[in-house]
C-alpha positions, 0 to 999 in steps of 0.5 A, spaced: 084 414 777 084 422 774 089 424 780 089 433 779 094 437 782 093 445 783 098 450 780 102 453 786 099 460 784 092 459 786 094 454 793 093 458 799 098 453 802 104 449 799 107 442 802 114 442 805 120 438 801 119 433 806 112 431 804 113 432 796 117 428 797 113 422 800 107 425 796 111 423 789 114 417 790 108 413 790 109 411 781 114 415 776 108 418 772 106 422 779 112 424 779 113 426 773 106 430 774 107 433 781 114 436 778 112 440 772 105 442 775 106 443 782 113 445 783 113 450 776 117 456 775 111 460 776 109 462 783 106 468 786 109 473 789 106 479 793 107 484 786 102 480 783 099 475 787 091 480 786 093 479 779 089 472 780 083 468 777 080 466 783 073 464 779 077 459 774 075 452 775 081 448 778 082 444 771 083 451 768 088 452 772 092 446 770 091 448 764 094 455 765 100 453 766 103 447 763 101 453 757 106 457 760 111 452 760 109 450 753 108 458 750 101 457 749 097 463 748 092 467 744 095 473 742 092 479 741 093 487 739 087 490 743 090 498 742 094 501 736 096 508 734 100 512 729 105 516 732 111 511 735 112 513 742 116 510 748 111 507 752 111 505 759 106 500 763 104 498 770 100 493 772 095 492 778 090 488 779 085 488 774 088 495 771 093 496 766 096 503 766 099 504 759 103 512 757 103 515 751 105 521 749 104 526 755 098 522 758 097 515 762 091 512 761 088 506 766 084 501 762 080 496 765 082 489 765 075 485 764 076 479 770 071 473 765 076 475 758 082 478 760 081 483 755 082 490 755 076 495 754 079 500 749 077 507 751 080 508 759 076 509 765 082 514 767 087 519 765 092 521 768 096 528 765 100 534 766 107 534 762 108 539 757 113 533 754 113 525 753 112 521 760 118 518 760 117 512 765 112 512 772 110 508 777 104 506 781 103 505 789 097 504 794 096 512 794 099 516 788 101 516 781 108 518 780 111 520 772 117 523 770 117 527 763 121 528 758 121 536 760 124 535 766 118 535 771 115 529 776 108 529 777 105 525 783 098 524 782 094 522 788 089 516 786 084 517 790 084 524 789 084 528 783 090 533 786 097 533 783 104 534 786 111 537 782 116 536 783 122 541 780 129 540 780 132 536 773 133 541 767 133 534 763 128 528 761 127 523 767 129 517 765 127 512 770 124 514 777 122 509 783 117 510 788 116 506 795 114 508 802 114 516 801 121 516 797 122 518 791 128 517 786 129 519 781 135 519 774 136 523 768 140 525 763 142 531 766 147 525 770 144 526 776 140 523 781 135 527 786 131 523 792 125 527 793 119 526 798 111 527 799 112 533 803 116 538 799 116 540 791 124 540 792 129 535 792 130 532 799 138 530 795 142 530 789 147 525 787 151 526 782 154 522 777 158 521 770 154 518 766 146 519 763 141 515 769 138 509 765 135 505 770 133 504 779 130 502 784 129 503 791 131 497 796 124 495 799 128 496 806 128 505 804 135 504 807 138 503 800 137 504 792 141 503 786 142 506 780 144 504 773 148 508 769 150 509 761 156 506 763 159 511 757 164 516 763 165 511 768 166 502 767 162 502 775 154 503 771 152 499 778 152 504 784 149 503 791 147 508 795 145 509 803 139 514 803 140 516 811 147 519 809 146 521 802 152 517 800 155 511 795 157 506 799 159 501 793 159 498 786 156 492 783 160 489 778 167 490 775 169 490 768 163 492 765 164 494 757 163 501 754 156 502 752 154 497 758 148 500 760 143 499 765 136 500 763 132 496 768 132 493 774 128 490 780 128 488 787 126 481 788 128 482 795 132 487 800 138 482 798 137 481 791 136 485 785 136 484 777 139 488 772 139 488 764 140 492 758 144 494 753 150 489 754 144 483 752 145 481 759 140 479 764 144 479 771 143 477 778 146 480 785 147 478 791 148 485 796 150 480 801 156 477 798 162 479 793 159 485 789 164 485 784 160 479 781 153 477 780 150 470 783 147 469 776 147 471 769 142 469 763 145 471 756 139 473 750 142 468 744 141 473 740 145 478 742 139 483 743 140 488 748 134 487 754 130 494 755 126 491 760 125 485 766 120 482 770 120 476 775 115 473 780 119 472 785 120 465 785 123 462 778 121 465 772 123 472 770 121 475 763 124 479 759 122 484 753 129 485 747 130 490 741 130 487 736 122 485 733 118 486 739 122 479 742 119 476 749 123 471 752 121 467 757 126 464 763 126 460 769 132 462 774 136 455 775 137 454 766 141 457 763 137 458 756 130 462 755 124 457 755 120 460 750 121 466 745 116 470 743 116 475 737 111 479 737 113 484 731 115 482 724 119 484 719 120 490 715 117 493 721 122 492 728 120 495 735 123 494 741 120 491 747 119 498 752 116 495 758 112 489 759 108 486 765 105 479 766 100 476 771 098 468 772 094 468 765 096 473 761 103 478 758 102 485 756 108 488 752 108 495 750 112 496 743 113 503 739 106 503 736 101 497 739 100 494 745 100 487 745 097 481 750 098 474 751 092 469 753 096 464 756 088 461 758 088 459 751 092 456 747 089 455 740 095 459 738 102 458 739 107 462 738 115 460 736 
């Protein structure tokens, strides 16, 4: 007797702990099965559940995922170029939104290969400098550069909105529900909205602005800092009353910077960056030290993450194009992918995932993971 079981990502329901548990009692090897197939790390989660592949037959999926869990893949390198840049990506759904130099191009994602059509279907553009990192919501397109400026582009409308107020490069910005924040090397952060081209406040700060991320209550968002000036790089901000309301994390070395971070949820928040550090943060608890935290083994510093909202979380190092693969309740990584070699080394400037694929933007090259086939594997 063949017994299949459906990977969680494509379930429209999931069964309580309560009945699992009668479901996997009935022999070891189900048991087995059950636990790595059903209750896998990998989970959807409302930031990349359109990311699907509804059309894929239920054994492929199965397939899929005891890829993710093994690191097999096909790797490809759909887009190069010449000039070493800082690339930046976003993804959704079957659009893969990648910056270089001073426009940000949206390539198509083809939902039967996965592959990414070389030329893109829309650019974006409007800096005099390099974007630096942009964001995408339901209705705009926004960008900050190296010059200073943000742009917020509609997508639905070819209109654009600058914004003016830092005299240094925007080295991160986050974008939710109207708001805008933010952060740059003129050690300020600015909150801003679609309604004015001024900024609606300044916050500012000690320390260059590497990293943040707005709450997804709008009550709140956090920066992350350089942690050159001050030993506090976490600092959480109330949007109403434009102040500090307090840190996160105490202790942190010299140098220590934040550069990236995401909400997982309005409580939790994960950070990363030079201190090789992947941390987890309860805002409800003791803020003086996170909940978790995961170590890169080879003392690489992290410039970017990801998570699904469940238990995985990715993230892309300094060294040689490394991805790591982790699941949340180990402490070592799961898989390690390196995706440039020697002489040649690039960090890993973003990267994003969907349920069958892992796109990573290096200094001069794009490259994804096929985790659909795994005629290839990677170590």
């Amino acid at each position: 007797m063949q017994v299949l079981i459906i990977h969680p990502w494509y379930a429209e329901t999931r069964p309580t702990c309560s009945a699992a548990r009668t479901e996997c009692c009935c022999c070891p090897s189900f048991r087995r099965t059950f636990s790595t197939i059903y209750c896998p790390i990998w989970t959807a989660h409302p930031s990349v559940a359109s990311l699907n592949y509804p059309d894929l037959q239920l054994k492929e999926r199965v397939k899929v995922a005891h890829n993710w869990l093994d690191g097999l893949c096909k790797r490809t390198i759909p887009l190069k170029w010449k000039t070493k840049l800082l690339p930046w990506l976003q993804l959704d759904g079957d659009m893969l939104y990648l910056s270089q130099a001073a426009d940000i191009g949206a390539f198509h994602l083809c939902r039967e290969s996965g592959r990414l059509q070389r030329h893109p279907s829309e650019i974006f553009s409007g800096h005099k400098g390099d974007v630096c990192r942009f964001v995408l919501t339901d209705s705009h397109l926004v960008s900050g550069g190296s010059e200073g400026r943000i742009l917020v582009h509609s997508r639905a409308r070819d209109t654009c909105l600058e914004l003016s107020g830092h005299n240094q490069e925007v080295n991160c910005l986050d974008a939710k529900g109207g708001l805008i924040v933010s952060g740059s090397r003129d050690r300020t952060a600015r909150m801003w909205t679609l309604t004015s081209s001024h900024p609606r406040d300044t916050f500012p700060m000690s320390d260059r602005v590497w990293s943040v991320a707005i709450s997804p209550t709008l009550r709140s968002f956090v920066t992350g800092t350089a942690c050159c000036e001050n030993t506090s790089p976490l600092r959480v901000w109330d949007v109403e009353r434009a102040q500090c309301v307090g840190n996160l994390g105490l202790g942190f070395r010299r140098g220590a910077g934040v550069l990236d971070m995401q909400f997982e949820s309005p409580s939790q928040l994960f950070t990363c960056g030079y201190d090789t550090f992947i941390r987890l943060w309860d805002l409800r608890l003791n803020p003086g030290k996170c909940v978790m935290e995961w170590e890169e083994p080879h003392d690489s510093a992290l410039y970017c993450l990801q998570t699904d909202g469940n238990h995985m979380i990715a993230s892309g190092s300094s060294y040689y194009g490394g991805v790591r693969l982790w699941d949340k309740r180990q402490a070592a990584c799961l898989q390690f992918f390196q995706l440039s070699s020697r002489p040649v080394s690039s960090p890993v400037y973003c990267l994003r995932f969907s349920s069958s694929h892992l796109h990573a933007a290096l200094a001069s090259s794009l490259h994804s993971l096929d985790f659909r086939q795994n005629n290839v594997y990677i170590r």
